[in-house]
C-alpha positions in Angstrom: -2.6 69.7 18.1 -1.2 66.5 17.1 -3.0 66.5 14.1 -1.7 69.7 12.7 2.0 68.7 14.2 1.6 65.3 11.7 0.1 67.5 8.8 3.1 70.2 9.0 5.6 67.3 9.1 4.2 65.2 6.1 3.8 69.1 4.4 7.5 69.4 4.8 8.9 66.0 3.9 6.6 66.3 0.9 7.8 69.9 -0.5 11.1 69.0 0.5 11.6 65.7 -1.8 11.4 67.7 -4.8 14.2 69.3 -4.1 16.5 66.0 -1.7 15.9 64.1 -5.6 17.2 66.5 -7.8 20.2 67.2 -5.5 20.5 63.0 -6.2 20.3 63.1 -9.2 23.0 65.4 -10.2 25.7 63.9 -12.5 28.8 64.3 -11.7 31.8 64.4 -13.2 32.5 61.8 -15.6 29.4 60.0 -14.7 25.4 59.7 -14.7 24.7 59.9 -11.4 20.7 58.8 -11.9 19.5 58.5 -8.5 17.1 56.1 -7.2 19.0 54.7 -4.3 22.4 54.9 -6.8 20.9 53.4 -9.6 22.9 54.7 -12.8 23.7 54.5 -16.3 27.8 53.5 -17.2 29.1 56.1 -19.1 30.1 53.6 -22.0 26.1 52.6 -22.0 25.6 56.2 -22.6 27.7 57.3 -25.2 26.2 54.4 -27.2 24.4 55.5 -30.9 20.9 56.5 -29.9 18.2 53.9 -30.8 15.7 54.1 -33.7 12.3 52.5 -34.2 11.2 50.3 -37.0 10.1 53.5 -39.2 13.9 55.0 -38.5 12.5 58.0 -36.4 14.8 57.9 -32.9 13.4 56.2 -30.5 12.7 58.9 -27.6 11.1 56.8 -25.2 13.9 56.9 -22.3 12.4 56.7 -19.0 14.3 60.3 -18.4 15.1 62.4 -15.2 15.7 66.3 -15.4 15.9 68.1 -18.7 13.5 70.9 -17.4 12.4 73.4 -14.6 11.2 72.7 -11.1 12.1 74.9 -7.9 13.5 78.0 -9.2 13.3 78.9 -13.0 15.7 80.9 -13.0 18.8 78.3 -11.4 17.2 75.2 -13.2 17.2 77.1 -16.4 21.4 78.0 -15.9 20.9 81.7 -15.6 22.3 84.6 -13.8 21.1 86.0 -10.7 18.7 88.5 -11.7 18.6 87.3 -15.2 15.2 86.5 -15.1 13.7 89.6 -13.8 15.1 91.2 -17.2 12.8 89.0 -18.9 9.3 89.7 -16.9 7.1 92.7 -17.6 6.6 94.9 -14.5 3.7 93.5 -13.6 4.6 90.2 -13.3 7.6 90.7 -11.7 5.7 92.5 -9.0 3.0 89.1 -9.2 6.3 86.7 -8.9 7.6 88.6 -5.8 4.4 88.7 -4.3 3.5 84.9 -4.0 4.5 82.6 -1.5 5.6 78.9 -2.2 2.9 77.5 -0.1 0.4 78.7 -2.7 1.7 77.2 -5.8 -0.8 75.5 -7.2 1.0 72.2 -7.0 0.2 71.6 -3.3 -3.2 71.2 -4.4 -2.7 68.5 -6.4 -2.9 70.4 -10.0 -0.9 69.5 -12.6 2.5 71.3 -13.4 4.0 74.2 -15.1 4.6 74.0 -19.2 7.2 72.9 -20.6 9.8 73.4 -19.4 9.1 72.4 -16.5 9.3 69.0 -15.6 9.5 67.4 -12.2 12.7 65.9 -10.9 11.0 62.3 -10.7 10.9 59.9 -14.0 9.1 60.9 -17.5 8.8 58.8 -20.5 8.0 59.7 -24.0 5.5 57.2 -25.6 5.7 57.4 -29.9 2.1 55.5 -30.5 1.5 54.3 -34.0 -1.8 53.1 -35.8 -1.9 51.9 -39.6 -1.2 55.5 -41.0 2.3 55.7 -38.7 2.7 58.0 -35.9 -0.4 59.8 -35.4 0.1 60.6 -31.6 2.9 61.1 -28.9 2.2 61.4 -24.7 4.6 62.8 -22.4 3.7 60.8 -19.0 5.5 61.6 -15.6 5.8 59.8 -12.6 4.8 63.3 -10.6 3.6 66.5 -11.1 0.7 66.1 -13.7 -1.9 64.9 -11.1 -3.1 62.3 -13.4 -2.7 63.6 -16.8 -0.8 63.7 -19.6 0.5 65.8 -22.6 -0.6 64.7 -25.7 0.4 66.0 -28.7 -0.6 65.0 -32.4 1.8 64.0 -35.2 -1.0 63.5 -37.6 -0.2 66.6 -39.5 -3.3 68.7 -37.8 -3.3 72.8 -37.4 -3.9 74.3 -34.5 -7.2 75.2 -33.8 -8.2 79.4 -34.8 -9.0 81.2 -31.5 -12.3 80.7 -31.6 -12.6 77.3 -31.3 -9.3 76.7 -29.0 -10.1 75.5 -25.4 -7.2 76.6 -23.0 -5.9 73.9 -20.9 -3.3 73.8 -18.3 -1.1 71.8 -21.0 -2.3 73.9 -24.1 -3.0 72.1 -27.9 0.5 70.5 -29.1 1.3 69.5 -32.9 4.8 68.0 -33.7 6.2 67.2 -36.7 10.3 66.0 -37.7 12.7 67.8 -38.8 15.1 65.3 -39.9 15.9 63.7 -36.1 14.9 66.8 -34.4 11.1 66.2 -32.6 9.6 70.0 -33.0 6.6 70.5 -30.8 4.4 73.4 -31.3 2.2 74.4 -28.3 -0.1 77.7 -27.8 -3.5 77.3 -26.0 -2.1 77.4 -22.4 -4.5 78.6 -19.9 -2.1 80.7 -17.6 -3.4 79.8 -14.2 -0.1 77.6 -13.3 3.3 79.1 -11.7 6.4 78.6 -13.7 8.2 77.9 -10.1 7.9 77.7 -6.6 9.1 81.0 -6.8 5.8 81.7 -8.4 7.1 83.2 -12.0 3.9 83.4 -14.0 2.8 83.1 -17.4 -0.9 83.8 -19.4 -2.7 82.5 -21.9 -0.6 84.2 -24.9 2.2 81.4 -23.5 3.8 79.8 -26.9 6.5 77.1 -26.5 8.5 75.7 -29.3 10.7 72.3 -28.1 13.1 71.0 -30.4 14.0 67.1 -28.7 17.2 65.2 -30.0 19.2 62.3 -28.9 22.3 62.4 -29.6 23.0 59.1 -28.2 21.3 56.8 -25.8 22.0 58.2 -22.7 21.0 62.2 -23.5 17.9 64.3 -24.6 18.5 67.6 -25.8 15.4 69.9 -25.7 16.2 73.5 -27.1 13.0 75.7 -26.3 11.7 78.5 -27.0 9.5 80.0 -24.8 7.4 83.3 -26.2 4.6 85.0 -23.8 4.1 88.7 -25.1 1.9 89.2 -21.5 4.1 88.6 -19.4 7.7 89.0 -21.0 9.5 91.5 -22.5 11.1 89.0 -24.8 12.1 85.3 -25.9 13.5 83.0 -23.4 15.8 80.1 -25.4 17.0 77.8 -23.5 19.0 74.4 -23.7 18.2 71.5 -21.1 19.4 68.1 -21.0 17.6 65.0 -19.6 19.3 61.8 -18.4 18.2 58.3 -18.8 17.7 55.8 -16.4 18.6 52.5 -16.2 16.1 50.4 -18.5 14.7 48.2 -16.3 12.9 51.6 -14.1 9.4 52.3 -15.0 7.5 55.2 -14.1 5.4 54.5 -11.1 2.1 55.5 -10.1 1.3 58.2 -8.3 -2.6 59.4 -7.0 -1.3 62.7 -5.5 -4.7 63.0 -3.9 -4.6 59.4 -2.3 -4.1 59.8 1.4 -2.8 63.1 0.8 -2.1 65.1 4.5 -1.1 68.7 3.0 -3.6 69.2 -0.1 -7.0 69.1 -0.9 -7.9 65.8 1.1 -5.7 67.2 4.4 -7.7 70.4 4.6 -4.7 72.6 3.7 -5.1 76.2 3.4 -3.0 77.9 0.4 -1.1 80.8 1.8 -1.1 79.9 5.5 0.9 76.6 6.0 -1.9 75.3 8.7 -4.8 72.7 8.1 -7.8 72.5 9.7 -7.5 71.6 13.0 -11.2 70.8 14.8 -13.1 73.9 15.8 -11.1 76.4 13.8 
C-alpha cells in the first residue's frame, strides 16, 4: 500500500508541473514574466533589434518558453469554447471525448504532440552550418520529446514520394527562407500522438506549415498552419508567441525514463491511475 500511495503522489506532482510552470510563466502586463524561480527578461532587453548570424539569417536560437500547445489545444491555442469541436470530423470528436488524460501517451515516456505543441519547459532552436551554409536545423526541448529531436533540412531537399516516406512521431521537415520568415514544411507524421491531454487526435495525413520570425530579441512569432483532411473538417491557422529567457539558462537534461515512478519503469497502467502493487 505504501508503494502505490508514493507512486500516486509522484503521478500527481508530475502531471501537475506541466501545468504549476506554465501558470509561472505567464507574462504579465508590461513585462516577461519567464519563470524559473522569477528569472526574467527586462522589457528594454526585449524590445532590442533581433540578432543575426554571420550569414545575415536571424539568429533563432533563443532558449524559448511557450509559443505552442500543451494541456488543452483548444485554450493554449486562444480559441473559443467549443471552437475546436467545429474543426474535428465526427469521429474524432467522439475519439477526443472518449479518452482519459491518464492515457496520453506522454505518461509513458513518448515523445510529444507536433507542432504546435510544445511543452511549457525550455526549447532552443540550433541553425547548424557545414561548408555549403545551413544544411540542417534541430528543435531540442528540455521536456516532452523523450530524447529526441526535430530535425529538419535546409539543404534544399523534397520531401520524400509516399512510397518511400517513413512516418515518424515528428514526420520529414524541409525549411527554406522567405526573406526573415523560417518556413518549415512537415508531412509524414505517424498519427499515434494526442494533440492534448484532452486527447484531440490527428493521423497520418497531418501537414503543418510554421512560419518563425523575430521581430526582436525577446519574441518568436510562429504562424501555423495546421491541415489533416482525416481528422478535420478544415484549416486550423493559428498565431503563437514564444518568450526568451534570460541568456545565461540552458536547456537541461532530462531521461524521462530515469527513476521514473508513474511510466514505463513504475509499472503504470494507462487508463487506470494505479501501478502494480505486489500480487495484483
Amino acid at each position: 500500500m505504501k508503494t502505490l500511495l508514493a507512486m500516486l503522489m509522484s503521478l500527481a506532482g508530475l502531471i501537475a508541473l506541466p501545468v504549476l510552470y506554465a501558470q509561472e510563466a505567464v507574462a504579465p502586463t508590461g513585462g516577461y514574466s519567464i519563470g524559473f524561480g522569477g528569472t526574467r527578461i527586462s522589457a528594454k532587453d526585449a524590445a532590442r533589434p533581433a540578432p543575426r548570424l554571420p550569414d545575415g539569417k536571424p539568429d533563432l536560437s533563443g532558449p524559448w518558453v511557450r509559443g505552442g500547445v500543451n494541456n488543452d489545444f483548444e485554450t493554449d491555442a486562444g480559441m473559443k469554447p467549443g471552437e475546436l469541436d467545429t474543426y474535428l470530423q465526427p469521429w474524432a470528436k467522439k475519439l477526443k471525448d472518449s479518452r482519459k488524460a491518464q492515457d496520453e501517451p506522454y505518461t509513458a515516456c513518448l515523445p510529444m504532440a507536433p507542432p504546435p505543441a510544445v511543452h511549457p519547459y525550455p526549447w532552443r532552436i540550433v541553425q547548424s552550418y557545414t561548408s555549403k551554409g545551413m544544411t540542417h536545423i534541430f528543435i531540442i526541448h528540455e521536456n516532452g520529446d523523450s530524447g529526441a529531436h526535430r530535425q529538419i533540412f535546409m539543404d534544399g531537399r523534397k520531401h520524400p514520394g509516399p512510397d518511400d516516406l517513413l512516418p515518424t512521431w515528428f514526420g520529414h521537415s524541409i525549411g527554406r527562407w522567405e526573406g526573415d520568415t523560417l518556413v518549415i514544411d512537415t508531412i509524414g507524421y505517424n498519427g499515434k500522438n494526442w494533440y492534448d491531454q484532452k486527447g484531440v487526435p490527428y493521423t497520418d495525413q497531418l501537414h503543418t506549415i510554421e512560419r518563425y520570425s523575430r521581430p526582436n530579441y525577446g519574441t518568436l512569432v510562429d504562424n501555423i498552419t495546421i491541415e489533416d483532411p482525416g481528422a478535420f473538417t478544415r484549416p486550423i491557422n493559428l498565431k503563437l508567441t514564444a518568450t526568451h529567457v534570460r541568456p545565461d539558462i540552458e536547456v537541461s537534461e532530462f531521461i524521462c525514463l530515469e527513476n521514473n515512478q508513474y511510466g514505463v519503469a513504475g509499472g503504470f497502467k494507462p487508463g487506470t491511475g494505479i501501478g502494480n502493487e505486489p500480487g495484483r
